[in-house]
N, C-alpha and C positions, 0 to 999 in steps of 0.2 A: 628595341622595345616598341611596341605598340602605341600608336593613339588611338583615344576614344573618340568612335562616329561621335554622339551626342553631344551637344555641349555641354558642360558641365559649371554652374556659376562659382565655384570654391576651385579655387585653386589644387588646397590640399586634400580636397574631397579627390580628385582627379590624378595626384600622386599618392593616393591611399595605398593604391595596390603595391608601388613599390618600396615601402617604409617596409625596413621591416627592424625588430626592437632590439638593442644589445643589454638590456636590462633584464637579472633572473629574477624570478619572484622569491621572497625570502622561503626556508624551508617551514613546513607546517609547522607547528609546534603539537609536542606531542602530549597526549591527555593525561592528567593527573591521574592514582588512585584511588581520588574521590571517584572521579566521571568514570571511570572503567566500573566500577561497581553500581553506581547509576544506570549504566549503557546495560547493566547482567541484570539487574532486578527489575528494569523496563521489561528485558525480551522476556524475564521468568515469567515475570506479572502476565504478560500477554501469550506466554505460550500455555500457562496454567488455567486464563479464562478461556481459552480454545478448548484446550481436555476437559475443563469442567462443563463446558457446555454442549460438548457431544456427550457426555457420562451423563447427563439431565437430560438428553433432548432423544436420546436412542432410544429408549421404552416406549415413546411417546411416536416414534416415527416406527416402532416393529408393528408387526400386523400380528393379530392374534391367530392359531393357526385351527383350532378349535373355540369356539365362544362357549362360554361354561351356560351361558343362558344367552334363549333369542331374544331381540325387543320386538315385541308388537303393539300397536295404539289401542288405546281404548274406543274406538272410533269401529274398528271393524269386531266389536263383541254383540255386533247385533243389536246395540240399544236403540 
């Protein structure tokens, strides 16, 4: 194995590298269904205000392709 050029003041800072763990971590625990129903009406909730807000927001973003009437000021009627 290797030594470190730099000095290093910890000892076990310095053996970090070759520690390695024989400990598993315990297995996840798996989600109720309460939280599985939580976790589907979260994404609904938020996948319903996405649709709803392109459904409100598209008429608003289309361009008219005929204008039924022009605007013009009153500025230029020659008063």
């Amino acid at each position: 194995m290797f030594r470190r050029r730099e000095p290093v003041p910890f000892a076990f800072i310095a053996e970090a590298d070759q520690f390695r763990s024989n400990v598993t971590p315990p297995p996840r625990e798996r989600a109720s269904a309460g939280q599985m129903v939580a976790r589907w009406l979260i994404g609904l909730t938020v996948v319903a205000g996405i649709a709803g807000s392109l459904l409100v927001g598209m008429p608003a973003l289309s361009q008219d392709q005929s204008p039924a009437k022009t605007q013009h000021s009153e500025a230029s009627d020659g008063r």
